[in-house]
N, C-alpha and C positions, 0 to 999 in steps of 0.2 A: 767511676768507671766511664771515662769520657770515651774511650772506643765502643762499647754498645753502642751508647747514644748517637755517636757521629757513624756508627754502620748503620742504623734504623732510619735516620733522616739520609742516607746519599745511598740507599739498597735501590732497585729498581722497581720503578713504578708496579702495581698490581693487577693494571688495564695495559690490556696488550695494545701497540703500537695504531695509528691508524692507517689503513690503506688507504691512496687517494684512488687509487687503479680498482679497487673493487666494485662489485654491485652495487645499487642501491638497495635496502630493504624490498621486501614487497608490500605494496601499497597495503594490502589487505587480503581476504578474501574472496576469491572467483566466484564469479556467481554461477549457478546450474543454470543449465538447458530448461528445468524445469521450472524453476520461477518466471526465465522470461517468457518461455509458454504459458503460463499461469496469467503474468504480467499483460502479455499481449489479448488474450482470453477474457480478461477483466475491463480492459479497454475497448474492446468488440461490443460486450457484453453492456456497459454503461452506454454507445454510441447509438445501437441500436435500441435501448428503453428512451435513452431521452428523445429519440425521434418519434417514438409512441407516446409518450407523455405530455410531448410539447403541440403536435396534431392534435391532441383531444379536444372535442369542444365540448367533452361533458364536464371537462376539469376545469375549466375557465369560468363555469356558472356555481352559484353558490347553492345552496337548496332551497332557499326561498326567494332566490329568481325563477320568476317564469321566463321560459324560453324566446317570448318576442318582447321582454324588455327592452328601453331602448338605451339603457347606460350599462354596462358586465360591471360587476361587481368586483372585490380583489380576491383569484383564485389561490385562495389557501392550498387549496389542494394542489394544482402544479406549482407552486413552491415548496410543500411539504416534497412530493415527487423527487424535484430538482432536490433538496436538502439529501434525502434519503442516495441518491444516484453520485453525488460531488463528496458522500463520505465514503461511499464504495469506491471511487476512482481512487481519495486519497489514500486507504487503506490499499488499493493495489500498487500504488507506488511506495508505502512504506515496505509493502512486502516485498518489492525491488530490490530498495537497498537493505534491504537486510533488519528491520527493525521488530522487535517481540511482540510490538505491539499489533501487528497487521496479524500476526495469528490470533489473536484475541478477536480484533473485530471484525475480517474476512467471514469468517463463519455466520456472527451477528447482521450484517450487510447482504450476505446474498441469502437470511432466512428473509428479510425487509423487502429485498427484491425479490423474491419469489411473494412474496404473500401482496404485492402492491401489482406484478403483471401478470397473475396467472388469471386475473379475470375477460386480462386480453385475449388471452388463448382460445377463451368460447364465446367470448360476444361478438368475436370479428366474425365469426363465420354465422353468427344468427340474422335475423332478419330484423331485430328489436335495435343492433345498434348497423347502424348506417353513419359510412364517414366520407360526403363526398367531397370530392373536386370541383376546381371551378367550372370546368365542360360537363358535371352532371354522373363523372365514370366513382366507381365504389373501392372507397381503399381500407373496409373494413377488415377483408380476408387477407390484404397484405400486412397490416400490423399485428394479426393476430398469427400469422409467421414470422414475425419482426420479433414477436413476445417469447412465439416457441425455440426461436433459434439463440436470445440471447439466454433463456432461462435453459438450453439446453451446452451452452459454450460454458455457462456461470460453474456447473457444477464441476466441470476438468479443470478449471481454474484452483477452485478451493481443494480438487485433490491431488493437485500439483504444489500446493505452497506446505501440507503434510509430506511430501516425498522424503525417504531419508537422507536423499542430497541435499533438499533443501533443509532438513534441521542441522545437519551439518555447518551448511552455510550461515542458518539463524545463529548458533551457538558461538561460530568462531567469526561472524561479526559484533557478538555481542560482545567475545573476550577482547577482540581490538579496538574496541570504544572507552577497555578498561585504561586510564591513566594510569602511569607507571608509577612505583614507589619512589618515593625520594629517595635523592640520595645521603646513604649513612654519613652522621656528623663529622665533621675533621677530627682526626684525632689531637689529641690534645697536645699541649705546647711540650718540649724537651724540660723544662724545669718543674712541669706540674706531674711528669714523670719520677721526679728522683723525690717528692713526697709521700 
């Protein structure tokens, strides 16, 4: 039956034609309103800890320095800080673009930063810590606003990157990070047909 075979090889393609005049795909996924509020929130929130963390000079001394030592020691602690504050940033950029992983550690990062600045919130205002300036003026009370305002921005972040827009967007970024399935084998030759 050489007419089958010669209609099955010259029938017309199975993929329709391409347009050069049409759109392009869309890139991806749109991001909510509410992530880059989240986004932004997050970045507020890191800017104004490390400026508290980085002023301390109770974190620069080790604990078995005395205070008029004449060499500082290496403060673990303000890098422990900084480490804690550069995973918080980077989980709020994964949670930018869209990544699963930012709802994972978002939550774990801002319990870190609550439990590392909420000691700011009451020492700034006591009279036990004292952080002054070079002219002599007190900027305990204003870090200890520095502390309440970012721990207070921190939390409309983490419940903004739960919003249902945003799982929306987590889900249908995660499907278009999926690679496509190959494509199905050629069919086989015209003679391994008539076998």
């Amino acid at each position: 039956m050489p007419g089958i075979e010669e209609k099955l090889m010259t029938g017309p393609p199975a993929y329709p034609p391409h347009n050069p005049y049409a759109p392009p795909p869309p890139a991806g996924p749109s991001r909510p309103w509410q992530l880059q509020w989240a986004w932004g929130l997050m970045v507020g929130a890191t800017v104004l800890c490390s400026i508290v963390v980085v002023s301390d000079e109770s974190l620069k001394r080790s604990e078995f320095e005395s205070p008029g030592a004449s060499e500082p020691s290496t403060p673990y602690a303000t890098y422990y800080y900084m480490a804690v504050l550069g995973l918080y940033l980077l989980f709020a950029f994964r949670a930018r673009s869209g990544r699963s992983s930012a709802r994972i550690g978002a939550p774990i990062m801002t319990a870190l930063v609550f439990f590392m600045m909420t000691p700011y919130c009451w020492l700034g205002f006591t009279d036990a810590y004292d952080v002054f300036g070079p002219e002599g003026e007190k900027f305990g009370p204003v870090y200890a606003v520095q502390a309440i305002v970012a721990l207070a921005v921190s939390v409309p972040a983490l419940v903004l990157v739960y919003f249902p827009a945003s799982n929306a967007y987590f889900r249908n970024a995660w499907v278009s990070r999926i690679p496509p399935p190959p494509p199905p084998p050629p069919p086989p030759a015209a003679r391994d047909r008539r076998r």
